[in-house]
VEXDREN-2710 file (C-alpha; in Angstrom, 1 decimal):
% VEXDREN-2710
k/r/px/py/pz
1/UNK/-10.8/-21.0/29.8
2/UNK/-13.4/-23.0/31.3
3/UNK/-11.6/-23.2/34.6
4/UNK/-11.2/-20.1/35.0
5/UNK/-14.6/-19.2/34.2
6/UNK/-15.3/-21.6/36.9
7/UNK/-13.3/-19.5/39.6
8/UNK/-9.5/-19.7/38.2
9/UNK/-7.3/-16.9/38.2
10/UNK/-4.8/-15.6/36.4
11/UNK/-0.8/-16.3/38.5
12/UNK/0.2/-13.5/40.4
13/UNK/3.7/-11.8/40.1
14/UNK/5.9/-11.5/37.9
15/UNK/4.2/-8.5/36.3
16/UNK/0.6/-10.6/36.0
17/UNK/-2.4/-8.9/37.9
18/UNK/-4.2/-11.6/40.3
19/UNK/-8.3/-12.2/40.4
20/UNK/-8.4/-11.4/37.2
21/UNK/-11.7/-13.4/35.7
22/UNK/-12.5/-14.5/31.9
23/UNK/-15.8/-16.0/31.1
24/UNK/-16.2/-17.3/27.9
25/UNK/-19.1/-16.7/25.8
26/UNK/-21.2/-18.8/23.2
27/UNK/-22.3/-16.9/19.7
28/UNK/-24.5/-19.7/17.6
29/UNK/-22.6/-18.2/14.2
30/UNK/-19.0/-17.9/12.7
31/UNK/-17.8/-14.5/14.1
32/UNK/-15.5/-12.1/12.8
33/UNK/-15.2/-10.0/15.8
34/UNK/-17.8/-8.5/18.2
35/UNK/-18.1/-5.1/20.9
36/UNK/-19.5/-4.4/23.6
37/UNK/-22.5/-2.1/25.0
38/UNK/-21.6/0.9/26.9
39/UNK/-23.7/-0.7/29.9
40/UNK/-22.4/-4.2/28.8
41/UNK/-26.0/-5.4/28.3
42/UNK/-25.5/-6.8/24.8
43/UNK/-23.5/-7.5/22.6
44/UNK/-23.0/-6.7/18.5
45/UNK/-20.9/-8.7/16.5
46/UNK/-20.3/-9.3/12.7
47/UNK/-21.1/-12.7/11.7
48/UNK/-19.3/-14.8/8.3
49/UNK/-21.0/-17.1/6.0
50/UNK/-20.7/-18.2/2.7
51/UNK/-22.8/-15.0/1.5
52/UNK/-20.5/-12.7/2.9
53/UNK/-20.9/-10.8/5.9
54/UNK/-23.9/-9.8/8.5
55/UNK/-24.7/-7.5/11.8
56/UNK/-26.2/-8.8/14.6
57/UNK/-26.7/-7.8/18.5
58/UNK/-27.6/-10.2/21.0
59/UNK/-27.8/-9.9/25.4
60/UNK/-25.0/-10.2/26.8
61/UNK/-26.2/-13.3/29.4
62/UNK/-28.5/-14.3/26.4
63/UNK/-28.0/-17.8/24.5
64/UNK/-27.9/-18.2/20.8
65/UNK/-27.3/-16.0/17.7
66/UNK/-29.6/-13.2/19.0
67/UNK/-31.0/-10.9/16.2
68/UNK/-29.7/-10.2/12.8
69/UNK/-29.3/-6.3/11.8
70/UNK/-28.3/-6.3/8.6
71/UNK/-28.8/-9.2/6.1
72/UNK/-25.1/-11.0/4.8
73/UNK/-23.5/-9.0/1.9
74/UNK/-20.7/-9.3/0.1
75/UNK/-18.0/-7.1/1.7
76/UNK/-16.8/-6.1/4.6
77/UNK/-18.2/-4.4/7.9
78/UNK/-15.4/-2.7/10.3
79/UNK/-15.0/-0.3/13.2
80/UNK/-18.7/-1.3/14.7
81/UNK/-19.2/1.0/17.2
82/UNK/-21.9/1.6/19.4
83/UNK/-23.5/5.4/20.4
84/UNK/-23.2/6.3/23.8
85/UNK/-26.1/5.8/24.9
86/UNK/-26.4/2.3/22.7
87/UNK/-29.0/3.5/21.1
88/UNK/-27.2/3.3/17.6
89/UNK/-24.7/1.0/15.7
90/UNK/-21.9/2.7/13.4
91/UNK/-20.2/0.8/11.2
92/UNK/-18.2/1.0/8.3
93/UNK/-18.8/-1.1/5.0
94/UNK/-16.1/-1.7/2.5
95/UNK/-16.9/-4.3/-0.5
96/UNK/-13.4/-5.6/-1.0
97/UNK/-10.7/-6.8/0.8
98/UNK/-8.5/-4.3/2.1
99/UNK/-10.8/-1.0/3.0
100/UNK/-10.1/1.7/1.6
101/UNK/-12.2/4.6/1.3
102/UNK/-14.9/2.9/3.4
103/UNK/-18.8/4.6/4.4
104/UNK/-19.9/4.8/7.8
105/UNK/-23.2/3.4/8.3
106/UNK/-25.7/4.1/11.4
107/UNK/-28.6/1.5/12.4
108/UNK/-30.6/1.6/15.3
109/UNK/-30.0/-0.6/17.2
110/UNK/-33.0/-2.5/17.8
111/UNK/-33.2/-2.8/14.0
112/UNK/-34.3/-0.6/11.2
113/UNK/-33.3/0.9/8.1
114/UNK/-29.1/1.9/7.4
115/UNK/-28.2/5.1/6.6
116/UNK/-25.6/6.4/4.9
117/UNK/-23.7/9.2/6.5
118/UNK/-20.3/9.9/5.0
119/UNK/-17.4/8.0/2.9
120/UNK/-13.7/7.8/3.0
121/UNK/-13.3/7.4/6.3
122/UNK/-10.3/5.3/7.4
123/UNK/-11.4/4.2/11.1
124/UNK/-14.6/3.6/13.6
125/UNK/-15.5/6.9/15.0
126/UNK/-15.8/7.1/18.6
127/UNK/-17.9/10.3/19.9
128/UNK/-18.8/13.1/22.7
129/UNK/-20.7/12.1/26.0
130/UNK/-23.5/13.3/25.3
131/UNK/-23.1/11.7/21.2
132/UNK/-24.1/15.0/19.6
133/UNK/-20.5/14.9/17.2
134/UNK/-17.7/12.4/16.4
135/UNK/-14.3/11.8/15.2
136/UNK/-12.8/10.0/12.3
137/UNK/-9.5/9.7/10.9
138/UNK/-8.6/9.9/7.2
139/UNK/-5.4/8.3/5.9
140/UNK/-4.3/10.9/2.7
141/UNK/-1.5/9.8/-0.2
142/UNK/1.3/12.0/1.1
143/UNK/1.4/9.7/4.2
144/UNK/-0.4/12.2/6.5
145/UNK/-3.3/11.2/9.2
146/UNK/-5.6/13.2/9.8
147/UNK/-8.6/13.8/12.8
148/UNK/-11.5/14.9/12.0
149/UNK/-14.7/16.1/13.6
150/UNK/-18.2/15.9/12.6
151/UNK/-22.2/16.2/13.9
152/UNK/-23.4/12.5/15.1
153/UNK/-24.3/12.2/11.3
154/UNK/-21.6/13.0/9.6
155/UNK/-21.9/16.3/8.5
156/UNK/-20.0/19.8/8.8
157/UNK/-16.6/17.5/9.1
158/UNK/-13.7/19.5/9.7
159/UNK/-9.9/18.9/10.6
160/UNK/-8.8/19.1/14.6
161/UNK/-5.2/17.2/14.0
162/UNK/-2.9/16.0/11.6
163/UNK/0.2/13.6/12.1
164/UNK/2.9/12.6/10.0
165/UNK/3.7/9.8/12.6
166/UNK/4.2/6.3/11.4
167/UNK/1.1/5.1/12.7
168/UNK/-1.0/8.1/13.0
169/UNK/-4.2/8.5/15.3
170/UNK/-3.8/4.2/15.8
171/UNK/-6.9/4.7/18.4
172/UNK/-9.0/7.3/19.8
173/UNK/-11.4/8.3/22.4
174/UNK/-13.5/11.5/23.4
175/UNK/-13.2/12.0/27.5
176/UNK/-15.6/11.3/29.5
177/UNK/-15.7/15.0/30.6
178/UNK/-16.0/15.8/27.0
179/UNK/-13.1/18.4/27.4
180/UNK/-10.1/16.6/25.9
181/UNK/-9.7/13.7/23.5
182/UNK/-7.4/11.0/23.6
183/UNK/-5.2/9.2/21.0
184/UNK/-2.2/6.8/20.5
185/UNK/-0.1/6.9/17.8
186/UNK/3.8/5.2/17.4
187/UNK/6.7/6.4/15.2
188/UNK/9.4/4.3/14.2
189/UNK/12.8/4.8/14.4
190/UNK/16.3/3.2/14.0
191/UNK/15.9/1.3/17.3
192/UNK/12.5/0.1/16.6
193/UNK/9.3/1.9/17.1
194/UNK/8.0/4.4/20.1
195/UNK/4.6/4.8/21.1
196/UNK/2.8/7.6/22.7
197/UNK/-0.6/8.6/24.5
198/UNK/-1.5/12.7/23.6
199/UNK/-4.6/14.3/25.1
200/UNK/-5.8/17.3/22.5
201/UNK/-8.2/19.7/23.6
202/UNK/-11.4/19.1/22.5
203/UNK/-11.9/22.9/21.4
204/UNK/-8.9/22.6/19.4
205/UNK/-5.7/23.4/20.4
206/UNK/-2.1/21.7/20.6
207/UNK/-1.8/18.1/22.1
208/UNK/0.3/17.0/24.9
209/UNK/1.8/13.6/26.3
210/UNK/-0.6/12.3/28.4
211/UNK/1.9/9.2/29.2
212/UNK/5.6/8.6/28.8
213/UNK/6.4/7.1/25.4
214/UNK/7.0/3.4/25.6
215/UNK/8.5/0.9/23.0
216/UNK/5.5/-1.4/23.4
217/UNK/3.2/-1.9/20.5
218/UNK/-0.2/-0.5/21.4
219/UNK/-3.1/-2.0/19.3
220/UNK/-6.5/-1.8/20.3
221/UNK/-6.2/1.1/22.9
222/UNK/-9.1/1.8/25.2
223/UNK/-8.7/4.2/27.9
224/UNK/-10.4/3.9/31.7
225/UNK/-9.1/7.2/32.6
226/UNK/-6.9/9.9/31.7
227/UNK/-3.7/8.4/32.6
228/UNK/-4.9/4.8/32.8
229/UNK/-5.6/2.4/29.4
230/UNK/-5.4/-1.6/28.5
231/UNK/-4.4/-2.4/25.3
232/UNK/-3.4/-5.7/23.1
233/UNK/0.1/-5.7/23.0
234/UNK/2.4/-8.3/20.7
235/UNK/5.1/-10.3/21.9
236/UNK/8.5/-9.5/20.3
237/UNK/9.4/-12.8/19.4
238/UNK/6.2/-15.1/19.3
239/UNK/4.2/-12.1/17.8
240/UNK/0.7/-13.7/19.8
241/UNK/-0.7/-10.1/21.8
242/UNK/-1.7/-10.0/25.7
243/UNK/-4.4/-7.9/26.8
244/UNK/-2.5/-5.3/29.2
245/UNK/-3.0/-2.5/31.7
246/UNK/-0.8/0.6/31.2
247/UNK/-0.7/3.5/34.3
248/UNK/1.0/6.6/34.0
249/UNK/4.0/6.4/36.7
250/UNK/3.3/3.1/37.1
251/UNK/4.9/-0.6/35.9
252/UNK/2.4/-1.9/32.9
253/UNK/1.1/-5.0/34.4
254/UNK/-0.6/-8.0/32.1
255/UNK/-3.9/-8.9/32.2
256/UNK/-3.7/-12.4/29.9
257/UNK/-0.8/-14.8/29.1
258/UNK/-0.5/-18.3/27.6
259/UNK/-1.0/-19.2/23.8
260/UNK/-4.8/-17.1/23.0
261/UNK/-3.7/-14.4/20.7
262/UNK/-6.2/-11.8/21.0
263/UNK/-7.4/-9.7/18.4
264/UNK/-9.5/-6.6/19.5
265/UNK/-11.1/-5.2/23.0
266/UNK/-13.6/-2.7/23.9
267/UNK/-14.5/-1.9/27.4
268/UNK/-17.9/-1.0/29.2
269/UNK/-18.5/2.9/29.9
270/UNK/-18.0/2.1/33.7
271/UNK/-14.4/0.6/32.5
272/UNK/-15.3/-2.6/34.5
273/UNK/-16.1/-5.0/32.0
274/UNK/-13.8/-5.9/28.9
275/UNK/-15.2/-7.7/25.8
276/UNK/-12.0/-9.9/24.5
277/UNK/-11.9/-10.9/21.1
278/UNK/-9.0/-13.7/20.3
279/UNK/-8.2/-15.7/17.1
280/UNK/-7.1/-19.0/16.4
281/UNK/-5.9/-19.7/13.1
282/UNK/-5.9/-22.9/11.1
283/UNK/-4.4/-23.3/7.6
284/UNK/-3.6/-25.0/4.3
285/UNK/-1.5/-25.0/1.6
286/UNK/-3.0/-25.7/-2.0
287/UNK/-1.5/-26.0/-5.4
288/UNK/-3.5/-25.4/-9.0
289/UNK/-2.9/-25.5/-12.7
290/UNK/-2.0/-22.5/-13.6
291/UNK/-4.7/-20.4/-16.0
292/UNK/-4.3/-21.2/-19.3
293/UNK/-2.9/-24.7/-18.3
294/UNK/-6.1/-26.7/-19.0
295/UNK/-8.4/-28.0/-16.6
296/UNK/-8.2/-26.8/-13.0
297/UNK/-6.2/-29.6/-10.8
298/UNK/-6.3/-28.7/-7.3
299/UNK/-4.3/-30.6/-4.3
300/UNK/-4.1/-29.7/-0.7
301/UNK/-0.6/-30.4/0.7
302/UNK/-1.0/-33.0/3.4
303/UNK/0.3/-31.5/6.7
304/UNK/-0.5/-31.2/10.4
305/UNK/-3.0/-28.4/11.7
306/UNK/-1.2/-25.9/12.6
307/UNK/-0.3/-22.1/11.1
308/UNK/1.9/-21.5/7.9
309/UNK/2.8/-18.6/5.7
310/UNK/4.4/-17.7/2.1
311/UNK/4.1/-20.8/0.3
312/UNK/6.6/-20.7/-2.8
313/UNK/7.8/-23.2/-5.7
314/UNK/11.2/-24.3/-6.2
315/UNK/12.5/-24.8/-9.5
316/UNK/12.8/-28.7/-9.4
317/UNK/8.6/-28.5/-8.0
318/UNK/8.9/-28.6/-4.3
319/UNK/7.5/-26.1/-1.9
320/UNK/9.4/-24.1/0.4
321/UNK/7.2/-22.7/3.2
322/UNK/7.1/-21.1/7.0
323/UNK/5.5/-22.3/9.7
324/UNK/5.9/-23.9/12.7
325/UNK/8.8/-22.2/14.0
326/UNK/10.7/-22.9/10.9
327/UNK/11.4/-22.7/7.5
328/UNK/10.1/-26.2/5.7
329/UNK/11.1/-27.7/2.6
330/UNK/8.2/-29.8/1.2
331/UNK/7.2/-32.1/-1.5
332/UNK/4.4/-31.0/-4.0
333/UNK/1.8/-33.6/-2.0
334/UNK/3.1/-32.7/1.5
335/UNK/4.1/-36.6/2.0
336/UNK/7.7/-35.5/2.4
337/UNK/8.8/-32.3/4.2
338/UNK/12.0/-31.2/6.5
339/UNK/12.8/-28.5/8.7
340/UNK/15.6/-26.4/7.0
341/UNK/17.0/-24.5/10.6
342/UNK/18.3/-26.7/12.9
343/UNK/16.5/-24.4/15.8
344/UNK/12.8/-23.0/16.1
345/UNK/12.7/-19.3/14.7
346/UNK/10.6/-17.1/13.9
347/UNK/11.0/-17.4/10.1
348/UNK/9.0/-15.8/7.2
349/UNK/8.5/-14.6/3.3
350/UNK/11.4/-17.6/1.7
351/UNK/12.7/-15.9/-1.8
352/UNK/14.1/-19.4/-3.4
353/UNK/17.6/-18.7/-5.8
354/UNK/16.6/-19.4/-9.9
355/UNK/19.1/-22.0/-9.7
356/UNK/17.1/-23.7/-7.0
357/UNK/20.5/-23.6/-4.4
358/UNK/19.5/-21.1/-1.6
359/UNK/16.5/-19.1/0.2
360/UNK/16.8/-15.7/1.7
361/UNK/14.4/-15.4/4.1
362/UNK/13.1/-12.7/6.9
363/UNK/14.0/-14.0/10.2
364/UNK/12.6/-12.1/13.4
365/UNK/15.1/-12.0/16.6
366/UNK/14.6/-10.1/19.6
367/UNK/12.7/-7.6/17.8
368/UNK/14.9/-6.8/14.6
369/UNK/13.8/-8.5/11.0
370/UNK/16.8/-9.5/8.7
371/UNK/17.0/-11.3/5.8
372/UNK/19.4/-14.2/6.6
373/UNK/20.1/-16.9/3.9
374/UNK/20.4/-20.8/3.7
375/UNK/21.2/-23.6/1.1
376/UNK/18.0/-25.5/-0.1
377/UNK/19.2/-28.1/2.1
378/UNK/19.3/-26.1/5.5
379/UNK/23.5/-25.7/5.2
380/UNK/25.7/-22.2/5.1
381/UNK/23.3/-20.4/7.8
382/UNK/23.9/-17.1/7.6
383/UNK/22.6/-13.4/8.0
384/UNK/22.5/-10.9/4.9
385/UNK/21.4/-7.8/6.4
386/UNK/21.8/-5.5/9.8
387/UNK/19.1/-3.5/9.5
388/UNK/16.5/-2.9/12.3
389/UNK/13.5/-3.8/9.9
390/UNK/14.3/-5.7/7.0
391/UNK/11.7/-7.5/4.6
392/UNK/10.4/-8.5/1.8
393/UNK/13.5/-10.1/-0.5
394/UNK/13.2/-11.0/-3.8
395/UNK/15.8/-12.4/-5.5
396/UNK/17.7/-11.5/-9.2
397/UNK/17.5/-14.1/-11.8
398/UNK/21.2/-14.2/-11.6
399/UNK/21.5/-14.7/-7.9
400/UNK/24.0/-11.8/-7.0
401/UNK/21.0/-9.5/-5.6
402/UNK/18.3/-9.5/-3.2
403/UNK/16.4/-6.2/-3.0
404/UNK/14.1/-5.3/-0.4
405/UNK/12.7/-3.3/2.0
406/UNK/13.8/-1.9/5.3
407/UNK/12.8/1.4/7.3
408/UNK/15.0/3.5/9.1
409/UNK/14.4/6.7/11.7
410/UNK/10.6/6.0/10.4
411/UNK/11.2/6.2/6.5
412/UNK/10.2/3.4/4.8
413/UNK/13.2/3.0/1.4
414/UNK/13.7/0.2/-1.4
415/UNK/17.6/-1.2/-1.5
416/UNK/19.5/-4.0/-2.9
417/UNK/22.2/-5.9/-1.6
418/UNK/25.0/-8.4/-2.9
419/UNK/23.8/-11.8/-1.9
420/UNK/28.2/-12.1/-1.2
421/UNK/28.2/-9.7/0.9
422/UNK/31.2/-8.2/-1.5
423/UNK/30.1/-4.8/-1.3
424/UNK/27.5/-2.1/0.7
425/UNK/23.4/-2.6/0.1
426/UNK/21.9/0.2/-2.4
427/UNK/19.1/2.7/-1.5
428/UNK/16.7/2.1/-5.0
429/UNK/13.8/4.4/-3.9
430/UNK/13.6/6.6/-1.0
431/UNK/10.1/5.8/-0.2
432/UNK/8.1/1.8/-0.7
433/UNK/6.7/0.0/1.5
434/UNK/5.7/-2.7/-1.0
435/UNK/7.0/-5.9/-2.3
436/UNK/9.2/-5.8/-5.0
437/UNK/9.3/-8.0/-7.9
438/UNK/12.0/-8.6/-10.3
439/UNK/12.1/-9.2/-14.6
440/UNK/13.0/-12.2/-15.8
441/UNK/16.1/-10.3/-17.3
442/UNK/17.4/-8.5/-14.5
443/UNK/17.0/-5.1/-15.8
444/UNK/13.5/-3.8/-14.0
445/UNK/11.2/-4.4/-10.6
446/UNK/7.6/-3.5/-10.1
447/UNK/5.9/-3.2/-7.1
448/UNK/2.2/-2.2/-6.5
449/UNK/1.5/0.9/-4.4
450/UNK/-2.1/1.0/-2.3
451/UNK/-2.9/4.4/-3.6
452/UNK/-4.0/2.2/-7.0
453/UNK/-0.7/2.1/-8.8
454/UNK/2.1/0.3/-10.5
455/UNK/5.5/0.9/-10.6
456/UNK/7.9/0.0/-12.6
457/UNK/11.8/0.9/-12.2
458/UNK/15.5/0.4/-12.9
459/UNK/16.8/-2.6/-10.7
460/UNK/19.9/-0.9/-11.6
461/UNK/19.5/2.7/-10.1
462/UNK/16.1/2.7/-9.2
463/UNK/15.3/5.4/-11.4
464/UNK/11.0/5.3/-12.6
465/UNK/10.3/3.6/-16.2
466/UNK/7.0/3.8/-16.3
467/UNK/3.3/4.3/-14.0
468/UNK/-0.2/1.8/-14.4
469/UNK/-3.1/2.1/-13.1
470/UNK/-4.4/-0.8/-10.7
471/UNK/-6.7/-2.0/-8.0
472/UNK/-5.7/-0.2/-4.3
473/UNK/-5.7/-4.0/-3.1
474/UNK/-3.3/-5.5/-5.8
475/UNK/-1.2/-7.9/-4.4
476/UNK/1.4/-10.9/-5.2
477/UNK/2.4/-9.2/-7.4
478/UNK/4.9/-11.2/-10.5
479/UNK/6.4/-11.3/-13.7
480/UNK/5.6/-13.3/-16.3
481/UNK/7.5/-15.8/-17.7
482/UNK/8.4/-13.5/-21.1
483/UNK/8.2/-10.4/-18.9
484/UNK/5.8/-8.6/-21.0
485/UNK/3.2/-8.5/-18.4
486/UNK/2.4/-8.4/-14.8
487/UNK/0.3/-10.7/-12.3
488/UNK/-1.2/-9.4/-9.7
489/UNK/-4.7/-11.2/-7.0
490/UNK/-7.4/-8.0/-6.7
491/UNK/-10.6/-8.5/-4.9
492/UNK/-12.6/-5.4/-7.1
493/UNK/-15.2/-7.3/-9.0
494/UNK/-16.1/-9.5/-5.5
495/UNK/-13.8/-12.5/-6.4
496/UNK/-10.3/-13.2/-5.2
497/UNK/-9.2/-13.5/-9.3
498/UNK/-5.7/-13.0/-10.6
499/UNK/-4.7/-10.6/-13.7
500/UNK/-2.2/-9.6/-16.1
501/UNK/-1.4/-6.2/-16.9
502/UNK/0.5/-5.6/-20.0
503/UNK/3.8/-3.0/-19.7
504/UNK/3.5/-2.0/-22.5
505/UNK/0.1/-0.4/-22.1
506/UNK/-3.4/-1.3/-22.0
507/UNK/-5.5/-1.9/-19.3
508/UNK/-5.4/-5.5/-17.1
509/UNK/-7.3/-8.4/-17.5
510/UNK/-8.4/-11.1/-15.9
511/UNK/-6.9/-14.7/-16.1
512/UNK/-8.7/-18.0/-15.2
513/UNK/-11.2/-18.9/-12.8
514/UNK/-11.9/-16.9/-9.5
515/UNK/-9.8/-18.5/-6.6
516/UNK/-11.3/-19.4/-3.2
517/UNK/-12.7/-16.7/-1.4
518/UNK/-10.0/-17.4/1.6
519/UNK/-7.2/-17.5/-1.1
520/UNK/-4.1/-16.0/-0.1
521/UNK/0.1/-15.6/-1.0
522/UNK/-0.6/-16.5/-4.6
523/UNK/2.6/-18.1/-6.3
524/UNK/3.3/-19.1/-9.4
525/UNK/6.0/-21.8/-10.5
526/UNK/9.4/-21.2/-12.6
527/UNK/7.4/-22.8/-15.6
528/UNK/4.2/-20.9/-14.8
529/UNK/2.7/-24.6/-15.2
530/UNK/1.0/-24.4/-11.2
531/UNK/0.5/-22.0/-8.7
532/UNK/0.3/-22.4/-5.2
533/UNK/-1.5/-20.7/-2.7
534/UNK/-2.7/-20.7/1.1
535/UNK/-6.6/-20.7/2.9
536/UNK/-6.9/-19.4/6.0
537/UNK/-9.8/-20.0/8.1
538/UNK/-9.6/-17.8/11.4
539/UNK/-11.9/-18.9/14.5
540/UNK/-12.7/-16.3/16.5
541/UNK/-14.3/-16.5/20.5
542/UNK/-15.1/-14.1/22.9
543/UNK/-15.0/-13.8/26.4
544/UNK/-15.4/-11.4/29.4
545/UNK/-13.0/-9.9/31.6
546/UNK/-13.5/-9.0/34.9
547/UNK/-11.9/-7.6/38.5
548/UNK/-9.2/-6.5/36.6
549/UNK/-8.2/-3.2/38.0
END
């Protein structure tokens, strides 16, 4: 990065533009992600620390941690976005984990009070030239997006779109012209997923493509013209996203490559200048008695930097884990570990057998996720589903069954299928997206929807046995050991804290100390003795780009 601030440029051909320039910028503070000015004078950015989160705005060219907006709170800011002519921050504030039903904030800019001006609102707005309205989305229960308009403060919102799309209204932005507004949004379908730029008449009316549908992912869409946008795009296999440059009638050319995985854009109002946000991650593996289990005896697992995911226990006490470009078979202190596939892969979510002999486990190749299946000692390779998008096994207590997810011609549906491969998999439910867990006996799974529910149904035939009530962000979800209740992490009372929800009625509870703040992938052990969990600590820069069109 540094030589290329310096002068460097990013290798021509090959689909990479040349004299492209990045030059990296210093923030004196931990940042979660930042945006740019519309005249790229300055720079707003939300800042973490131990108290939660904080607004600030610095100069662009200036040093340090500039000036603090809004003092650090417990929660969540999202979507900052500045007016157009930078005269006021929006933001939306959500106090627990994963937003849901956020309120959109303004603040001038040069500090002041906050106002409130609406709730439920499900993305940044982005508004007219002149900023006199904006547009939201809201994301509705029956799977539906919808667009809506509103005055610069929120009021006298009304409906322009709706979408039953798989990702619906992903980004958006009013034209410069103020006549048309634009929006990406993908739909999945048995080959993978398709995504599409519509322009929809500002005055309401029918939208149009305003570019030929691509299988790219599009995240973080900004548009410099009508037919021109750069957007963060994911690799298939490494999953790390490029900043690139898509042109109607034209190749799509990339801006970045290399190892940064970037995380978010925004662009200048002259479409010059890009503000690039990208993450490096850095995590650990912990295991803790479990709640009730006495005194609190936490251990990190010693093992090198690096990125892991879906720690789980193994009946005998190890841990099986992903990371690395593999699957990993640990011991409880980390001092002993082995790769389990003799290749690098992109391996994820390990569902170990109760008898401790096997993992199924999500494996990502050239763009498809299967569940594929290995003994605990890395032999019998081999793959359990053909689906396009397969995920999220868990295993039967007897071993015949996995169920999971999959999604097909954009429908997301609940199966299980014979670990032998002795017969055809089983649709269970015709609509989860959710991780399902399994009894202790066989007979039932649950699986937590984000609408603020349980379910619980037949592992047999899928049919419903009963409804709860929960947090929207319940999570890791599990059975107890007697299967009278389930576990679930929530972060509604402003602690990541696990609790048990009877099923047999009754309302949940909480269970042992709060976990660490960063806490994530919660699992607990065959003997419900320890559970084991990961922290992830995210560092995030910034940089400019430059002379890229």
């Amino acid at each position: 990065m540094a030589l290329i601030a310096a002068g460097g440029v990013w290798p021509s051909g090959g689909g990479f533009l040349s004299d492209v320039r990045l030059t990296p910028l210093i923030v004196a503070n931990s940042l979660a992600y930042a945006v740019i000015s519309p005249d790229g004078q300055r720079v707003a950015y939300v800042a973490n620390n131990s108290e939660g989160q904080s607004l600030w705005i610095r100069q662009t060219a200036g040093v340090g941690a500039g000036m603090r907006l809004v003092e650090a709170i417990p929660g969540h800011f999202w979507g900052v976005t500045y007016s157009p002519t930078g005269e006021y921050l929006y933001y939306v504030f959500e106090d627990q984990s994963h937003p849901v039903g956020g309120a959109l904030f303004r603040i001038a800019a040069q500090g002041g009070a906050t106002r409130k001006l609406m709730v439920r609102i499900a993305a940044s707005p982005s508004f007219s030239p002149d900023g006199g309205r904006l547009i939201f989305k809201r994301l509705e229960s029956n799977d539906r997006g919808y667009l809506l308009m509103a005055t610069a403060l929120g009021t006298e919102p009304r409906i322009i779109a709706t979408s039953g799309a798989s990702y619906p209204f992903r980004n958006y932005q009013w034209a410069a012209d103020g006549k048309s507004i634009y929006y990406a949004e993908g739909t999945k379908n048995s080959s993978g997923s398709v995504w599409s730029i519509f322009e929809l008449p500002a005055t309401e009316g029918p939208a149009k493509l305003a570019m030929a549908p691509q299988a790219k992912h599009l995240r973080s869409v900004n548009w410099l013209n009508r037919s021109e946008i750069v957007a963060l795009i994911p690799d298939d296999d490494s999953g790390i996203s490029q900043i690139w440059r898509l042109r109607a009638g034209s190749p799509a050319r990339r801006l970045t490559n290399g190892i940064t995985d970037y995380a978010l854009i925004s662009v200048t109002a002259d479409a010059r200048t890009i503000l690039a946000n990208s993450s490096e991650t850095q995590d650990s593996i912990w295991t803790a008695s479990a709640p009730g289990m006495g005194r609190r005896q936490t251990v990190r697992i010693s093992l090198p930097a690096g990125s892991y995911n879906d720690p789980v226990w193994t009946p005998d006490g190890r841990i099986v884990y992903a990371g690395q470009s593999n699957l990993w078979l640990a011991t409880a202190d980390g001092l002993e570990r082995k790769q389990l596939i003799p290749e690098r892969v992109i391996a994820t979510e390990p569902a170990v057998s109760a008898d401790g002999r096997s993992i199924v486990f999500v494996l990502r190749r050239q763009g498809s996720l299967n569940l594929w299946r290995t003994g605990i000692d890395g032999s019998g390779l081999r793959q359990v589903t053909t689906g396009r998008f397969d995920w999220h096994p868990a295993l039967s207590p007897d071993g015949k069954w996995v169920a999971y997810v999959s999604n097909a011609e954009g429908q997301w549906t609940l199966w299980k299928a014979p670990l032998d491969g002795a017969g055809p998999p089983v649709k269970l439910v015709d609509s989860c997206s959710a991780s399902p867990a399994i009894s202790p006996d066989g007979k039932l799974l649950a699986y937590a929807r984000d609408i603020g529910e349980i379910q619980v149904r037949s592992f047999d035939d899928g049919s419903l046995a009963r409804e709860m009530t929960a947090p929207a962000d319940a999570s890791d979800l599990q059975w107890s050991r007697d299967g009278k209740a389930l576990t679930f992490v929530s972060h509604a009372d402003r602690s990541e804290q696990l609790w048990s929800q009877p099923i047999g009625g009754g309302p949940p509870a909480r269970i042992g100390d709060p976990l660490p703040s960063d806490a994530l992938q919660v699992g607990w052990s065959r003997d419900a003795s320890r559970i084991v969990y990961l922290r992830r600590e995210i560092r995030v820069d910034v940089a400019l780009i430059t002379n890229f069109r």
